[in-house]
N, CA, C and O atoms as a Maestro MAE file, in Angstrom:
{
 s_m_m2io_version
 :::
 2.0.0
}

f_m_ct {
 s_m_title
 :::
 protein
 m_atom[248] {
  # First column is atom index #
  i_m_mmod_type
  r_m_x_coord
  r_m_y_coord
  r_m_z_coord
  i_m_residue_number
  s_m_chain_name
  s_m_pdb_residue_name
  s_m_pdb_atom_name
  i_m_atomic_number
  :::
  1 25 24.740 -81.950 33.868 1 A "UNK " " N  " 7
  2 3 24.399 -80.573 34.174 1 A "UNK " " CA " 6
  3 2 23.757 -79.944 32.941 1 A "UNK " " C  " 6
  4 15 24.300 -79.956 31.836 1 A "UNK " " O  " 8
  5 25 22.491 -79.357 33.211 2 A "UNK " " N  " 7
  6 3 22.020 -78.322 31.928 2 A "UNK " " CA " 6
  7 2 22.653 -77.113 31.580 2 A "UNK " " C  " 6
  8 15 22.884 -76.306 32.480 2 A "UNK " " O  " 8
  9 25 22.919 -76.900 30.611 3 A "UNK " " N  " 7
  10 3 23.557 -76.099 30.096 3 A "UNK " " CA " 6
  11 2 22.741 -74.609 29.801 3 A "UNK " " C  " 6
  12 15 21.802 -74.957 29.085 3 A "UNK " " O  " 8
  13 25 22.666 -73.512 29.951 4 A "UNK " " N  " 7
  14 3 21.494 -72.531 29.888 4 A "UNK " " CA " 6
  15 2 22.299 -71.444 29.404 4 A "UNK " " C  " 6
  16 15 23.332 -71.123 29.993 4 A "UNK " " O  " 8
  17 25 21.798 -70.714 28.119 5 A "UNK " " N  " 7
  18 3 22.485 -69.232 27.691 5 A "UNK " " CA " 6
  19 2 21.253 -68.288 27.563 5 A "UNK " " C  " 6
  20 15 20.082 -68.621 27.750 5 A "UNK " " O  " 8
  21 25 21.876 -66.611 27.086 6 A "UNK " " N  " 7
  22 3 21.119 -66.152 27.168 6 A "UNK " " CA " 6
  23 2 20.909 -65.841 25.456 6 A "UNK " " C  " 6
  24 15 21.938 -65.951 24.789 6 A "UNK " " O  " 8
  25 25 19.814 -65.515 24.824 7 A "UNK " " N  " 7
  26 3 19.624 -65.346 23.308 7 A "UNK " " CA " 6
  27 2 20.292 -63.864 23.546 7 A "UNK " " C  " 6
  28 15 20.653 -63.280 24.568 7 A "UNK " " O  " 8
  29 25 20.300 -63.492 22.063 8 A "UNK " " N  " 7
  30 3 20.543 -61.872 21.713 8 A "UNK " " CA " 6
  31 2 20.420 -60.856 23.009 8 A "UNK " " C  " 6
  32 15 21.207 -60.343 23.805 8 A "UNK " " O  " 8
  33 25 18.526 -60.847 22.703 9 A "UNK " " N  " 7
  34 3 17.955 -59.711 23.488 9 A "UNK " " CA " 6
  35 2 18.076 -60.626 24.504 9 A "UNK " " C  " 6
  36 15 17.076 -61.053 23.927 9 A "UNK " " O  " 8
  37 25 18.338 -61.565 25.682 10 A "UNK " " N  " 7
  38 3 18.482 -61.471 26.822 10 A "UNK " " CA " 6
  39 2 20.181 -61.230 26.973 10 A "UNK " " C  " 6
  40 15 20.542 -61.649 28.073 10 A "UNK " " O  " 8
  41 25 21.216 -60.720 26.240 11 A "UNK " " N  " 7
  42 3 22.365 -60.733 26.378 11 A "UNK " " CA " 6
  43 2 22.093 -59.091 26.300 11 A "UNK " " C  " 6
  44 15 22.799 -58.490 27.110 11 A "UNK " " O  " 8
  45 25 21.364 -58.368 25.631 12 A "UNK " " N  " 7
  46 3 21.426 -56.841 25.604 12 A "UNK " " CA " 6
  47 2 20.777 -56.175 26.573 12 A "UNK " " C  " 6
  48 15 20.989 -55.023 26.952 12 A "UNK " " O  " 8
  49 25 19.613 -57.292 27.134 13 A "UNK " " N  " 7
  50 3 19.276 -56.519 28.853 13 A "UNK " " CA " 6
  51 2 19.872 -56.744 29.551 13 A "UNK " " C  " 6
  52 15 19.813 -55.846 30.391 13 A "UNK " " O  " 8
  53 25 20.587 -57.532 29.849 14 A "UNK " " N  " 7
  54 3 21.814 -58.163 30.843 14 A "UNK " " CA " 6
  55 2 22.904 -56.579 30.965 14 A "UNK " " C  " 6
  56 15 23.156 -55.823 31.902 14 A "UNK " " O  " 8
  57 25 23.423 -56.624 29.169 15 A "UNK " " N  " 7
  58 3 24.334 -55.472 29.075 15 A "UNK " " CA " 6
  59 2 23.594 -53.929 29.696 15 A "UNK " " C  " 6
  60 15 24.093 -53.236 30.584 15 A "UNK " " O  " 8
  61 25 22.196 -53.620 28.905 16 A "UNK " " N  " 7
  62 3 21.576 -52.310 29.900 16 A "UNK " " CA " 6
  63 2 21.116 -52.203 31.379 16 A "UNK " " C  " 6
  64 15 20.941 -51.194 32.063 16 A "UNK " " O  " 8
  65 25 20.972 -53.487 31.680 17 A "UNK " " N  " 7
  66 3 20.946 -53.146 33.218 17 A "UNK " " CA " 6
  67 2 22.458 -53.296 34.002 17 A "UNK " " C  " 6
  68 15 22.627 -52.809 35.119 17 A "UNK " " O  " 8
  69 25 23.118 -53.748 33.555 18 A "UNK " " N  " 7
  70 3 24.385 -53.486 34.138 18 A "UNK " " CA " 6
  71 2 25.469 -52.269 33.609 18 A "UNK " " C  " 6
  72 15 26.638 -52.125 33.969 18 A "UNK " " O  " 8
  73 25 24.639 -51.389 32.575 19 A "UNK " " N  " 7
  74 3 25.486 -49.997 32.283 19 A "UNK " " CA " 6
  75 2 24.734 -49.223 33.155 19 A "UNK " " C  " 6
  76 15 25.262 -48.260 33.710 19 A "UNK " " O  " 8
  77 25 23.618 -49.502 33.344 20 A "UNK " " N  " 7
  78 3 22.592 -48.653 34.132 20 A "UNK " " CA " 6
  79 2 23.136 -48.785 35.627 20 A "UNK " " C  " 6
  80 15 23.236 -47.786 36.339 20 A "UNK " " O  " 8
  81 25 23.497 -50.109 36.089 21 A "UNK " " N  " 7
  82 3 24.043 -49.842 37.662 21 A "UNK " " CA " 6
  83 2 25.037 -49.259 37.622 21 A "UNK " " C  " 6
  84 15 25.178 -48.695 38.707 21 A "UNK " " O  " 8
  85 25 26.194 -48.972 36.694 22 A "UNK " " N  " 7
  86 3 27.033 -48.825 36.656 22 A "UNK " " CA " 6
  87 2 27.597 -47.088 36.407 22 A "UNK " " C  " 6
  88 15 28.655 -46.493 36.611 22 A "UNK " " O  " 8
  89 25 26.567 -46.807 35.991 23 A "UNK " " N  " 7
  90 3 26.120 -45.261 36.008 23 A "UNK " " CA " 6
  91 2 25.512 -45.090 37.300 23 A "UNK " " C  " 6
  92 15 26.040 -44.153 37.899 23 A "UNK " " O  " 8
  93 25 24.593 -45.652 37.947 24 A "UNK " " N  " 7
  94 3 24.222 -45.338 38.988 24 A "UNK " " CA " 6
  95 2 24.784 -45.112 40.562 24 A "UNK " " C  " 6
  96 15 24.347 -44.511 41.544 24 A "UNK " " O  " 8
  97 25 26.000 -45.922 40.276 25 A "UNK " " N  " 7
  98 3 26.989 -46.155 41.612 25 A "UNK " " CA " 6
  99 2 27.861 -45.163 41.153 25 A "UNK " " C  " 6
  100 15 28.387 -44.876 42.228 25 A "UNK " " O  " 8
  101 25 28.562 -44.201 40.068 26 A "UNK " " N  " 7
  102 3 29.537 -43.828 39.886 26 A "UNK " " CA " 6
  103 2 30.984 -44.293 39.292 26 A "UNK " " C  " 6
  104 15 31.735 -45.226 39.575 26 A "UNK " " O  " 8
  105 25 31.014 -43.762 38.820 27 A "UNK " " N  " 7
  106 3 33.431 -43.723 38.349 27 A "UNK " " CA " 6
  107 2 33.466 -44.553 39.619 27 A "UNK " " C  " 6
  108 15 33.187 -45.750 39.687 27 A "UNK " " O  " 8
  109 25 33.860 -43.733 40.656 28 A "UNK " " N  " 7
  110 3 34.731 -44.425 42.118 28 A "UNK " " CA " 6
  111 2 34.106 -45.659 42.513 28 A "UNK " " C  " 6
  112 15 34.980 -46.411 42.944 28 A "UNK " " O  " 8
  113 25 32.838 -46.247 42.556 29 A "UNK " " N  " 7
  114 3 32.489 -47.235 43.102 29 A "UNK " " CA " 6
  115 2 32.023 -48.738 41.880 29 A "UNK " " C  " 6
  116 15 31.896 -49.917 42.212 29 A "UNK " " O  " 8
  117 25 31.844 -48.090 40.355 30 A "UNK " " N  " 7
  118 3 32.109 -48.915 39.587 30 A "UNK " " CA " 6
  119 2 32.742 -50.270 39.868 30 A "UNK " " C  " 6
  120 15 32.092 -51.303 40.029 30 A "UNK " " O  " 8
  121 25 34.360 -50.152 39.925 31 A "UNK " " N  " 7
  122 3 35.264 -51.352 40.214 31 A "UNK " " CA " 6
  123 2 34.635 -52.406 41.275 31 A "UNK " " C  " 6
  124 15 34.610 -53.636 41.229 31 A "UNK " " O  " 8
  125 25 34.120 -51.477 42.274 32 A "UNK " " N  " 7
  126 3 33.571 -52.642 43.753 32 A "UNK " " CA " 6
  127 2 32.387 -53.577 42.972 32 A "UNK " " C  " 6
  128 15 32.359 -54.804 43.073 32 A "UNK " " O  " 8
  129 25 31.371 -52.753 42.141 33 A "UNK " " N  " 7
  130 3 29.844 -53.388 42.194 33 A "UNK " " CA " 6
  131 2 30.649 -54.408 40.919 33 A "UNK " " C  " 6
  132 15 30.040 -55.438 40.631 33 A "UNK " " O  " 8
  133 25 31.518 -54.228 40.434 34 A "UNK " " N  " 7
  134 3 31.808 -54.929 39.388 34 A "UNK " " CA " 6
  135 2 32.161 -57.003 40.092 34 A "UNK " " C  " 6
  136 15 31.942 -58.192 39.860 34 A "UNK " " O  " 8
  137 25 33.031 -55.722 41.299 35 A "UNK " " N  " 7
  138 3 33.675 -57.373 41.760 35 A "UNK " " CA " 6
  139 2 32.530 -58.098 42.838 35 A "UNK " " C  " 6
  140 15 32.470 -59.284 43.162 35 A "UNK " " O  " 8
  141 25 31.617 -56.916 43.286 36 A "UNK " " N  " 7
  142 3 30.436 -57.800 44.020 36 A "UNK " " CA " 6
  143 2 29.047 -58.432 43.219 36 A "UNK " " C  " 6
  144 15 28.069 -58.927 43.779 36 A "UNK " " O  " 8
  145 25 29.272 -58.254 41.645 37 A "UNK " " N  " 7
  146 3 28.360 -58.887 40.637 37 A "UNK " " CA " 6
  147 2 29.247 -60.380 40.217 37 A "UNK " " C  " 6
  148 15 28.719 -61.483 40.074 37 A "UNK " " O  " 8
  149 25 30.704 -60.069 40.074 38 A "UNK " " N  " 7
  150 3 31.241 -61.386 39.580 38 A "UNK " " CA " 6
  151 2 31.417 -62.201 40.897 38 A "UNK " " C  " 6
  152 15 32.017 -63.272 40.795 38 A "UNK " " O  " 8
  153 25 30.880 -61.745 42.349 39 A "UNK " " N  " 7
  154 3 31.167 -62.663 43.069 39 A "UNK " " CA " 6
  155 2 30.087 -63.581 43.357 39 A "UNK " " C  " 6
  156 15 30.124 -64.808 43.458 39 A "UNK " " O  " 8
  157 25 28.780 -62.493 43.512 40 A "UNK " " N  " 7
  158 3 27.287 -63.105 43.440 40 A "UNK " " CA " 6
  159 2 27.338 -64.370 42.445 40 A "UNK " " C  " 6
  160 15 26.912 -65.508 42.646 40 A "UNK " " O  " 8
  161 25 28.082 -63.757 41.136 41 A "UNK " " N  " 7
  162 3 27.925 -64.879 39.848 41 A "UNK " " CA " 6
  163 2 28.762 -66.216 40.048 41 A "UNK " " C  " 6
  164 15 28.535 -67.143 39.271 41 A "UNK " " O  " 8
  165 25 29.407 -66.318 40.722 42 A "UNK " " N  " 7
  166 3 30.660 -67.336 40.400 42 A "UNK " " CA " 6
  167 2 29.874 -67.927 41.842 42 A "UNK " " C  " 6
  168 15 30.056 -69.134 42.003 42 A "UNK " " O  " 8
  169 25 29.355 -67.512 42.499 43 A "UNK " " N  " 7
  170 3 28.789 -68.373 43.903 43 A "UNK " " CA " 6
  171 2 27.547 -69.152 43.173 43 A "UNK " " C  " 6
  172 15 27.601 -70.378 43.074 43 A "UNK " " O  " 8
  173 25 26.391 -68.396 42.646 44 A "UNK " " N  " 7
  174 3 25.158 -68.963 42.021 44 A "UNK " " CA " 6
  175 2 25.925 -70.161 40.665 44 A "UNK " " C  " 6
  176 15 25.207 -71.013 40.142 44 A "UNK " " O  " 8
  177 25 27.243 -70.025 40.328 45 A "UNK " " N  " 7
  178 3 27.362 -70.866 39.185 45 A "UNK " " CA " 6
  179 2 27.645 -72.371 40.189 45 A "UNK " " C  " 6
  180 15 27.111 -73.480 40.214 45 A "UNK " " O  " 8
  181 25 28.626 -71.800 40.856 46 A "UNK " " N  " 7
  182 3 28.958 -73.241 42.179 46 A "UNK " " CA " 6
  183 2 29.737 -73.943 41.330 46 A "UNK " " C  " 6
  184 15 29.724 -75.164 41.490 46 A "UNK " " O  " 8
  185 25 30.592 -73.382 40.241 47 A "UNK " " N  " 7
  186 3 31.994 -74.218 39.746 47 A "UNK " " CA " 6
  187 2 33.412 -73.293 39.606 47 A "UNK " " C  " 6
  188 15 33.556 -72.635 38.575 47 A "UNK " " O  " 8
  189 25 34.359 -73.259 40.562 48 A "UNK " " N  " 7
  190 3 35.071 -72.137 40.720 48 A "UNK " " CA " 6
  191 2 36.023 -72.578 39.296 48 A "UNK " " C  " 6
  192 15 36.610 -71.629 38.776 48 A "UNK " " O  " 8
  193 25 36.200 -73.880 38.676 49 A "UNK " " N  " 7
  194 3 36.956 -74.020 37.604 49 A "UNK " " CA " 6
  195 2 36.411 -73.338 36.453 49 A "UNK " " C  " 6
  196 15 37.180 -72.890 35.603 49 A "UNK " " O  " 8
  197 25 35.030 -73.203 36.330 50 A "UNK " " N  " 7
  198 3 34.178 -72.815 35.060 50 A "UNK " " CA " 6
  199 2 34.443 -71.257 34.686 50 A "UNK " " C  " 6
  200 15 34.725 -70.670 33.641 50 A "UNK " " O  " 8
  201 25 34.150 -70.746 36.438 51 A "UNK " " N  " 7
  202 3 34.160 -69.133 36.562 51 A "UNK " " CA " 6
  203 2 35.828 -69.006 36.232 51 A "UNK " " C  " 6
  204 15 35.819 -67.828 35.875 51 A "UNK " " O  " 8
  205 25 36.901 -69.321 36.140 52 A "UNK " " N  " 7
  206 3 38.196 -68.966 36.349 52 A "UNK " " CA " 6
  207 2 38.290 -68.985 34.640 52 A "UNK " " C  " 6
  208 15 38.988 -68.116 34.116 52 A "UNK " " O  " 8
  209 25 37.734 -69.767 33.959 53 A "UNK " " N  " 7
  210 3 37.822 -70.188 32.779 53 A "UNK " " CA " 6
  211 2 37.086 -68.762 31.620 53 A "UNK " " C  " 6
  212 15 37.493 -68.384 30.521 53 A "UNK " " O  " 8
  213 25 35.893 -68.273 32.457 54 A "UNK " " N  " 7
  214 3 34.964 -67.162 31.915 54 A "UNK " " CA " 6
  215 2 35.592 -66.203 32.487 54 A "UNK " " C  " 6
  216 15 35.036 -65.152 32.167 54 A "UNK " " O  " 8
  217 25 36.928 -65.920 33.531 55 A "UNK " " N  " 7
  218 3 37.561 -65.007 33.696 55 A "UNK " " CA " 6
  219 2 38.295 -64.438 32.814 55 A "UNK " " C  " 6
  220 15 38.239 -63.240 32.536 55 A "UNK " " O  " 8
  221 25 39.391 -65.654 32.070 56 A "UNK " " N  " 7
  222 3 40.214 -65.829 31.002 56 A "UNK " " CA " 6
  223 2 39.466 -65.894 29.707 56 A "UNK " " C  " 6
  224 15 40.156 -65.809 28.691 56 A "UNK " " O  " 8
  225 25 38.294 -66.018 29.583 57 A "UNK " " N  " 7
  226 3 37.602 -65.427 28.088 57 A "UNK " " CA " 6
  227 2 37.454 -63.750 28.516 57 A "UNK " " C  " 6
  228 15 37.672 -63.182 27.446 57 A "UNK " " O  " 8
  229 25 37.267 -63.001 29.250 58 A "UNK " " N  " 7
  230 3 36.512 -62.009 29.611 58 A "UNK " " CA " 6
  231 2 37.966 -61.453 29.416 58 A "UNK " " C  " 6
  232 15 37.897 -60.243 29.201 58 A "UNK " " O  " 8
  233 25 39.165 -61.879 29.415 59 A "UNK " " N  " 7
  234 3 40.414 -60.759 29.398 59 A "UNK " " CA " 6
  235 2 40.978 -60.883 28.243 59 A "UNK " " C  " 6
  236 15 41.794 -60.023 27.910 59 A "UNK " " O  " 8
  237 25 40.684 -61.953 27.379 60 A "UNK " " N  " 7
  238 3 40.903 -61.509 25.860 60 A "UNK " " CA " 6
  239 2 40.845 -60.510 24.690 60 A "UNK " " C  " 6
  240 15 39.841 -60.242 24.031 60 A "UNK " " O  " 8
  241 25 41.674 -60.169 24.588 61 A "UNK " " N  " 7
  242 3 41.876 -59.153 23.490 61 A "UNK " " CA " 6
  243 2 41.237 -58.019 24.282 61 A "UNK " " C  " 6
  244 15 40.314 -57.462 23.687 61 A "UNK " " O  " 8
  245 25 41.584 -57.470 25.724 62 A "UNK " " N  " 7
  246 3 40.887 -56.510 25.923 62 A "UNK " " CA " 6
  247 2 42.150 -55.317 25.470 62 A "UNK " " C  " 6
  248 15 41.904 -54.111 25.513 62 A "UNK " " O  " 8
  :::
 }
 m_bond[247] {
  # First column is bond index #
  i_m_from
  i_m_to
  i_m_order
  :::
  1 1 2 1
  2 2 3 1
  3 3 4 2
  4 3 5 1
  5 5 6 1
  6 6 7 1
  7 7 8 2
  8 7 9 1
  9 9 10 1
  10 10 11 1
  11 11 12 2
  12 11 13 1
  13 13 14 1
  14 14 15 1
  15 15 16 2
  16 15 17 1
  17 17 18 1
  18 18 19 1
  19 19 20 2
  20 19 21 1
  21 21 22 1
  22 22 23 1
  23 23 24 2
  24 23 25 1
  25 25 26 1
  26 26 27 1
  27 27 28 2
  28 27 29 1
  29 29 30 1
  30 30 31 1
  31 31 32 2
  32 31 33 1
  33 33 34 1
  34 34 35 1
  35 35 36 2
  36 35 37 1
  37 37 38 1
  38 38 39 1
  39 39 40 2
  40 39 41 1
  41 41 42 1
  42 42 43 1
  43 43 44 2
  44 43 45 1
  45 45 46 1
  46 46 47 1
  47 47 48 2
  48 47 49 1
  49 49 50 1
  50 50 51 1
  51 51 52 2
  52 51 53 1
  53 53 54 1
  54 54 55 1
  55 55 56 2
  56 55 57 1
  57 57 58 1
  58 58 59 1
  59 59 60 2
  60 59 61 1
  61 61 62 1
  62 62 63 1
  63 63 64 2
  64 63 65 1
  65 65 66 1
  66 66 67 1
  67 67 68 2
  68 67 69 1
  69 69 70 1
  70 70 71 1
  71 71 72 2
  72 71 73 1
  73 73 74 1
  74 74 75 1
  75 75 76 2
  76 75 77 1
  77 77 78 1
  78 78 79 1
  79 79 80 2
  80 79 81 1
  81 81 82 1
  82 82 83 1
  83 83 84 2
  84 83 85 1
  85 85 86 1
  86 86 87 1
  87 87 88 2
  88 87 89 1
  89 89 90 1
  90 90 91 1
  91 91 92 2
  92 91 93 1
  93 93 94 1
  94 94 95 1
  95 95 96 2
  96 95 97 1
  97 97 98 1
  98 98 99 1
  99 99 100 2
  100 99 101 1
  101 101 102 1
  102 102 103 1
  103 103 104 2
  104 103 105 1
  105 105 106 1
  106 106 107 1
  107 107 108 2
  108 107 109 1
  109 109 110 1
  110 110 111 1
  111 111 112 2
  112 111 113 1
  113 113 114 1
  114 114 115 1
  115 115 116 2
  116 115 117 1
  117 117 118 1
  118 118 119 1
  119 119 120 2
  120 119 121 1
  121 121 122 1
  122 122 123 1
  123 123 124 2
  124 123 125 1
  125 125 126 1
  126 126 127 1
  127 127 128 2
  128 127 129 1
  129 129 130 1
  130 130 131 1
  131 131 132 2
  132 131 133 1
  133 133 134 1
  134 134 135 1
  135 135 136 2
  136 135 137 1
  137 137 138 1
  138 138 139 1
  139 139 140 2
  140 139 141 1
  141 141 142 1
  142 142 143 1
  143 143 144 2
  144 143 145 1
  145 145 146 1
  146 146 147 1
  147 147 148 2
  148 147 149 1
  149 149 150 1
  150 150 151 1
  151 151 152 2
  152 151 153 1
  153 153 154 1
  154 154 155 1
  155 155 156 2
  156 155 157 1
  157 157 158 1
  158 158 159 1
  159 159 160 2
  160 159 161 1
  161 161 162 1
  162 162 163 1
  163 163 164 2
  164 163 165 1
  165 165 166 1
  166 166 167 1
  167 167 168 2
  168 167 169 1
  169 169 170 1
  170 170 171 1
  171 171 172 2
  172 171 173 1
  173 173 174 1
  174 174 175 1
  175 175 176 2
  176 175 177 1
  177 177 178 1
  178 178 179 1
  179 179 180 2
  180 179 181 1
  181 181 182 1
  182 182 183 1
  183 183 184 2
  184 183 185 1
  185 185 186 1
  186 186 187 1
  187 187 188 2
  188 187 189 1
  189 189 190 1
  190 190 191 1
  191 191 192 2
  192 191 193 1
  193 193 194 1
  194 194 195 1
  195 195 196 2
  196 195 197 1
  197 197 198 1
  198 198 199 1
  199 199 200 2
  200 199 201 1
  201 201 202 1
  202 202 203 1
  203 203 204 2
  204 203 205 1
  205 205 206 1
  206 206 207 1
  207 207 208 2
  208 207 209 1
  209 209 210 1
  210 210 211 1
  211 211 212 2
  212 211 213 1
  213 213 214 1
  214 214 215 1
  215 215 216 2
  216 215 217 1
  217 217 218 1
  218 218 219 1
  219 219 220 2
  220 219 221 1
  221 221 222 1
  222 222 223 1
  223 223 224 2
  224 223 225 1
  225 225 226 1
  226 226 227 1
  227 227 228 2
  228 227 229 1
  229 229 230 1
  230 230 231 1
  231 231 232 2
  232 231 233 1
  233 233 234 1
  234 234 235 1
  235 235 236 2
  236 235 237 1
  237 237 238 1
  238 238 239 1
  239 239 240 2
  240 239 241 1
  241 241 242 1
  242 242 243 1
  243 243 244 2
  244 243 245 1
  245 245 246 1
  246 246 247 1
  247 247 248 2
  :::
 }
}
């Protein structure tokens, strides 16, 4: 399997277009677009062990 990341600046448009939806939907609907972006993502990755794994980095030290 190829392995693919994003550099810097494709990690900081990633971050402004997803503060930007995230302003755009609101406070109240935030939480949903959150869980219908990590669901889109974890389907297009097609490894539910990988995504469970980038779940448990993503809750570190929050």
């Amino acid at each position: 399997m190829i392995q693919t990341t994003l550099d810097i600046a494709g990690l900081e448009t990633v971050y402004d277009q997803l503060a930007v939806a995230i302003d755009a939907v609101g406070a109240e609907k935030s939480e949903l677009l959150l869980v219908k972006l990590a669901l889109l993502a974890a389907n297009q990755l097609g490894d539910a062990r990988q995504f469970g794994e980038m779940i448990a980095a993503a809750q570190q030290d929050l």
